[in-house]
C-alpha positions as CSV (number, residue, x, y, z in Angstrom):
1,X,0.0,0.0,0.0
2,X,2.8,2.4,0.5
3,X,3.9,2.5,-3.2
4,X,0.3,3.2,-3.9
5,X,0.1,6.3,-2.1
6,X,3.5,7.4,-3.1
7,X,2.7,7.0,-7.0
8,X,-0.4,9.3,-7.0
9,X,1.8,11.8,-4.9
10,X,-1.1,13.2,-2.9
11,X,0.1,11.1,0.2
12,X,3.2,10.7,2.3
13,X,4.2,7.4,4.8
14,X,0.6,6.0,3.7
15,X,-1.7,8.4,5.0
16,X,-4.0,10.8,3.9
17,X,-4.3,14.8,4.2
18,X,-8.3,14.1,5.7
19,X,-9.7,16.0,2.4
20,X,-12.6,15.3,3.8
21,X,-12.8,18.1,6.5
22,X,-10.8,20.5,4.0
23,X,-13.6,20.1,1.5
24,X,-16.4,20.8,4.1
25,X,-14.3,23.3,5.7
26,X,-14.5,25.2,2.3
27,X,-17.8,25.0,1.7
28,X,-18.3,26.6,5.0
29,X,-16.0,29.1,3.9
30,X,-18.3,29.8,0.9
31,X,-21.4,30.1,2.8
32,X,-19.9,32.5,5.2
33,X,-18.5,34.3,2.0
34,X,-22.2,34.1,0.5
35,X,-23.7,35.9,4.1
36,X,-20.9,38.2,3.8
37,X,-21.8,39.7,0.4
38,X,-25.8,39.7,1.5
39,X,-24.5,41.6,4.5
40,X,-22.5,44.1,2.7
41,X,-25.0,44.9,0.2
42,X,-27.9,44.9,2.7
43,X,-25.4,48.2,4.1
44,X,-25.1,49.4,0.8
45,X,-28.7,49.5,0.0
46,X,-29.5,50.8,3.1
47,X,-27.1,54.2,2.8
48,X,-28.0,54.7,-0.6
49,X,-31.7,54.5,0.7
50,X,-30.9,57.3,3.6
51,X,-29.8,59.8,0.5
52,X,-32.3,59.4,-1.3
53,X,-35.0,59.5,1.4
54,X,-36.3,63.0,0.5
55,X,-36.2,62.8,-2.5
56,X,-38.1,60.0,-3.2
57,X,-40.6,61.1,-1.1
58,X,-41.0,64.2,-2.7
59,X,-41.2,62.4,-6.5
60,X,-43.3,59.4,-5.1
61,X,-46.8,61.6,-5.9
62,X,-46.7,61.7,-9.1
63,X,-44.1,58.1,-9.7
64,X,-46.6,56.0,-8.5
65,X,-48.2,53.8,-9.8
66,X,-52.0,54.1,-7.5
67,X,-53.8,50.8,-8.1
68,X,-57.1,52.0,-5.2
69,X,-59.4,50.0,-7.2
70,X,-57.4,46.9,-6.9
71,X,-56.3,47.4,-3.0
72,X,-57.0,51.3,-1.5
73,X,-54.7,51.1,1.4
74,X,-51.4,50.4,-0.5
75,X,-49.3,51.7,-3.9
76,X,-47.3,49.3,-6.0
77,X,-44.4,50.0,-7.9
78,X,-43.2,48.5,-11.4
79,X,-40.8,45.8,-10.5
80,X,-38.8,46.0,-14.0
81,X,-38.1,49.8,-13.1
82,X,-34.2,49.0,-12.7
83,X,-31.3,49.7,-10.8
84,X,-28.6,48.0,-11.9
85,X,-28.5,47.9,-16.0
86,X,-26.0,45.1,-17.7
87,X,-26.8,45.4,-21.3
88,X,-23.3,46.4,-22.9
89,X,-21.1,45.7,-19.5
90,X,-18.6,43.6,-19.7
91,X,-18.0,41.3,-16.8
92,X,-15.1,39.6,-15.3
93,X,-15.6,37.0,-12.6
94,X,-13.2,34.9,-10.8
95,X,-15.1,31.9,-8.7
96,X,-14.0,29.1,-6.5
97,X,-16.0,25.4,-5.4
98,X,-16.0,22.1,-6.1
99,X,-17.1,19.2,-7.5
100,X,-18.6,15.4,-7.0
101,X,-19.5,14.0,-9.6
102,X,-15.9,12.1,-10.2
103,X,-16.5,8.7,-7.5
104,X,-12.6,8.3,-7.0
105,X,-11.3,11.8,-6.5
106,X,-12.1,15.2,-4.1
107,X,-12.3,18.0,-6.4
108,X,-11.5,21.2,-5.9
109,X,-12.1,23.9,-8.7
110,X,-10.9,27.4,-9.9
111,X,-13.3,29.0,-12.6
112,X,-12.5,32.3,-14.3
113,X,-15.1,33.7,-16.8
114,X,-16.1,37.1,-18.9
115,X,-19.2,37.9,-20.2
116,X,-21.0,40.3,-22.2
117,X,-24.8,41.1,-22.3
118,X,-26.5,42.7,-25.4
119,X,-29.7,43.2,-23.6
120,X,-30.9,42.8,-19.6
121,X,-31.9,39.0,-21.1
122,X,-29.7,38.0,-23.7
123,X,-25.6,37.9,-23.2
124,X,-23.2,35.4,-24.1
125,X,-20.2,34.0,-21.6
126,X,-16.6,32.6,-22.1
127,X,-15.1,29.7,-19.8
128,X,-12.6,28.0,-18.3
129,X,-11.9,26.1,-15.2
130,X,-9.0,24.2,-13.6
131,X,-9.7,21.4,-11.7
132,X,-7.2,20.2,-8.6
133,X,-7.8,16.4,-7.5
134,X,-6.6,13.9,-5.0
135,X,-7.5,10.2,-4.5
136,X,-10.5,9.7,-2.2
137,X,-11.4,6.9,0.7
138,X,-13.1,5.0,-1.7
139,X,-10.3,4.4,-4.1
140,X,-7.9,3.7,-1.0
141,X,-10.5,1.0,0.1
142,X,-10.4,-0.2,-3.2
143,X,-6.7,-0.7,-3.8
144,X,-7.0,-2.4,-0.1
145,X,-9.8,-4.8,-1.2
146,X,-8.4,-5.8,-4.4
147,X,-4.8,-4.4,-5.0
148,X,-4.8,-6.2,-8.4
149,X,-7.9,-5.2,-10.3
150,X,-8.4,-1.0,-9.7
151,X,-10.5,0.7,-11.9
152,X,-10.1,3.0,-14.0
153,X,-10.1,6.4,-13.0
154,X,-11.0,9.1,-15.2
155,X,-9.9,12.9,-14.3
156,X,-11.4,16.4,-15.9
157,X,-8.5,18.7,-15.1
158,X,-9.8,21.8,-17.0
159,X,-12.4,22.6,-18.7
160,X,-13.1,25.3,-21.2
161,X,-15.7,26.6,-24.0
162,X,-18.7,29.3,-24.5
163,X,-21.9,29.3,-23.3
164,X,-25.9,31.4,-24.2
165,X,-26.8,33.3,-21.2
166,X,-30.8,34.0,-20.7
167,X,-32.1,35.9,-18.3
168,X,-36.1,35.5,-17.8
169,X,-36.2,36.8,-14.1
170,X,-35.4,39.8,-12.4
171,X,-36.4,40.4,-8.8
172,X,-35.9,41.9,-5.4
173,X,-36.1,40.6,-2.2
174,X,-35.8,42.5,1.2
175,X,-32.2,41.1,3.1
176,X,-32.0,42.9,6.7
177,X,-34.7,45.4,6.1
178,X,-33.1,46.7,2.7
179,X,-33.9,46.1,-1.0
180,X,-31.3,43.5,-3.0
181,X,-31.6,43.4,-6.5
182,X,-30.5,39.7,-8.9
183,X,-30.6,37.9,-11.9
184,X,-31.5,34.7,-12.4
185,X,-30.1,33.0,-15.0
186,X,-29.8,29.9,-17.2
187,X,-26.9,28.8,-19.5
188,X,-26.4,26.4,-22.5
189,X,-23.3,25.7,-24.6
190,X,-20.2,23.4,-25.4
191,X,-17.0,23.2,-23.7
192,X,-13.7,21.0,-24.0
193,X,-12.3,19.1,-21.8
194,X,-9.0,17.9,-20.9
195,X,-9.1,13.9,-18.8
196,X,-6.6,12.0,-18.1
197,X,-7.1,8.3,-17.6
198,X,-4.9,6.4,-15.4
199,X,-4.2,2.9,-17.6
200,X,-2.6,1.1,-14.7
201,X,-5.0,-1.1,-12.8
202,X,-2.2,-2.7,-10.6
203,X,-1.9,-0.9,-6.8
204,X,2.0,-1.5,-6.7
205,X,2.5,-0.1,-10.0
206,X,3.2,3.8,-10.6
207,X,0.3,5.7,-11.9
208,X,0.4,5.9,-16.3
209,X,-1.8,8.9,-17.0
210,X,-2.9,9.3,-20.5
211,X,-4.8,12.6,-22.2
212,X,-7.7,12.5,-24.1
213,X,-9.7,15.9,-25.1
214,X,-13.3,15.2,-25.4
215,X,-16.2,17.8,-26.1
216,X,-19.1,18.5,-24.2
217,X,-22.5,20.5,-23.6
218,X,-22.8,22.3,-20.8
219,X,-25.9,23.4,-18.9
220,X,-25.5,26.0,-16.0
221,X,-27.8,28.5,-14.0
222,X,-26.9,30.7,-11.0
223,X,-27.7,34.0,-9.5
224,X,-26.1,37.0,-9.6
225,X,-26.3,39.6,-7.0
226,X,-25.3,43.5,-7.4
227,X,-23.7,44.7,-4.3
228,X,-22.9,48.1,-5.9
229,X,-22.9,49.6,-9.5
230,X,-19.3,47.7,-9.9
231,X,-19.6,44.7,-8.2
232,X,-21.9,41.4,-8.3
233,X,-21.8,38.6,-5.7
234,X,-22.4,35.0,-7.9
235,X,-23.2,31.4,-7.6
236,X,-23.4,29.3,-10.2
237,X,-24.0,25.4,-10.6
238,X,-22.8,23.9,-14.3
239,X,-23.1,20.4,-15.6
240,X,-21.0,19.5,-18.6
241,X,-22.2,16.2,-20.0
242,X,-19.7,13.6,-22.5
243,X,-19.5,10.9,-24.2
244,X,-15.8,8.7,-23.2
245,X,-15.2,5.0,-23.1
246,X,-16.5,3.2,-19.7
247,X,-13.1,1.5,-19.6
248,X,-9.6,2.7,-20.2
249,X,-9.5,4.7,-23.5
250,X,-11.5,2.3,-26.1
251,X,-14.4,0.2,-26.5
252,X,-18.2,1.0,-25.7
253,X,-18.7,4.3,-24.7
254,X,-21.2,6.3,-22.0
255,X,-22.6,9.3,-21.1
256,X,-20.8,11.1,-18.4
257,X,-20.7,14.3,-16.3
258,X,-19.1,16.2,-14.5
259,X,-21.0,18.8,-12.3
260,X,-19.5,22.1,-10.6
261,X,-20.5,24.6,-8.2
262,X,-18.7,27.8,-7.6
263,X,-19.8,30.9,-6.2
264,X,-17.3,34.0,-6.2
265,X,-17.2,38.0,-7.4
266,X,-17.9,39.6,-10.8
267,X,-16.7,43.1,-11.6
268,X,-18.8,44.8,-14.3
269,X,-16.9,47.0,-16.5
């Protein structure tokens, strides 16, 4: 078992780093990251709401919209009036998560993507994503139980390609007493990706990793938050689904997938 772990350098002496408790440790770190952005926005919303105070009492007369017939003790506004316009914005955002969709490896993943909206529900977005693995329990359980017969494990180390964006919904929602303003939207397009396969199937034999680019098509949707005119606050969940050989790197082929979710910051230019 030692020249097992030593040929996938991840582990050292024959034990494992306990990825584990790193990976729930940074999804924890996410979520707290998430709470921090609805926080700070929440702030923001609420100082720009203190300006603007007298003068939006002063305009609301004659800006409302008075619906008495419908309900005469309360005024509704137009929901699409917006705040925070996209259509010819650039934006930049660098996002950080994981993955489980691979059965024999933790995944950890770095995305970094720009895109471009030609209306507030239309926009297209560019790709690509770098994926850092390490040999889970169930592989080491495997190699224990039958040292002689492993399978074969197939990793996604990046990822790249184009995708549609549409936008259908726009909303706000009331976080901590203050407006917060998102898009919701959904995402279709291809991608490339660069696996490896590991040929060996032998525990005591040194890994024999060997490329093969495959395409894919890629679904996503996410959210995407605007703490200020600059900045957006984003989460995002893709699935890029493939066709590869179910063993080694010939013979019948399946349907695969390989699902990631991120969340991270946008700057819009």
């Amino acid at each position: 078992m030692e020249s097992l772990t030593k040929r996938h350098g991840f582990w050292q002496n024959g034990t494992a780093p306990g990825l584990n408790p790193l990976g729930l440790k940074f999804l924890l770190f996410l979520t707290s990251i998430f709470w921090l952005g609805l926080i700070a926005a929440a702030w923001s919303e609420a100082s720009e709401s203190g300006e603007m105070s007298d003068s939006v009492s002063h305009e609301s007369k004659n800006d409302e919209y008075n619906f008495s017939w419908l309900d005469p003790e309360k005024k509704i506004y137009v929901l699409q009036n917006r705040k925070y316009v996209k259509t010819g914005h650039p934006i930049v955002s660098v996002m950080g998560g994981g993955s489980m969709s691979n059965p024999y490896r933790n995944i950890l993943s770095v995305d970094g993507r720009f895109a471009y909206y030609m209306s507030e529900w239309l926009g297209v977005e560019v790709f690509y994503t770098n994926f850092l693995s390490a040999p889970n329990t169930t592989i080491q359980a495997l190699a224990i139980a039958s040292p002689n017969a492993l399978p074969s494990v197939r990793e996604i180390r990046s990822q790249m390609g184009g995708m549609i964006h549409f936008v259908p919904w726009y909303a706000k929602i009331n976080v901590f007493n203050s407006i917060l303003y998102f898009d919701w939207y959904f995402g279709a397009g291809l991608a490339s990706l660069s696996s490896f396969v590991d040929t060996n199937t032998v525990a005591s034999s040194p890994a024999n990793f060997v490329q093969q680019t495959l395409p894919g098509l890629c679904l996503s949707t996410g959210n995407e938050y605007y703490l200020s005119q600059s900045f957006i606050f984003r989460w995002d969940v893709m699935g890029t689904f493939y066709s590869a050989p179910i063993n080694q790197l010939t013979g019948r082929t399946s349907i695969f997938s390989n699902v990631n979710f991120a969340m991270g910051l946008g700057w819009r230019i």
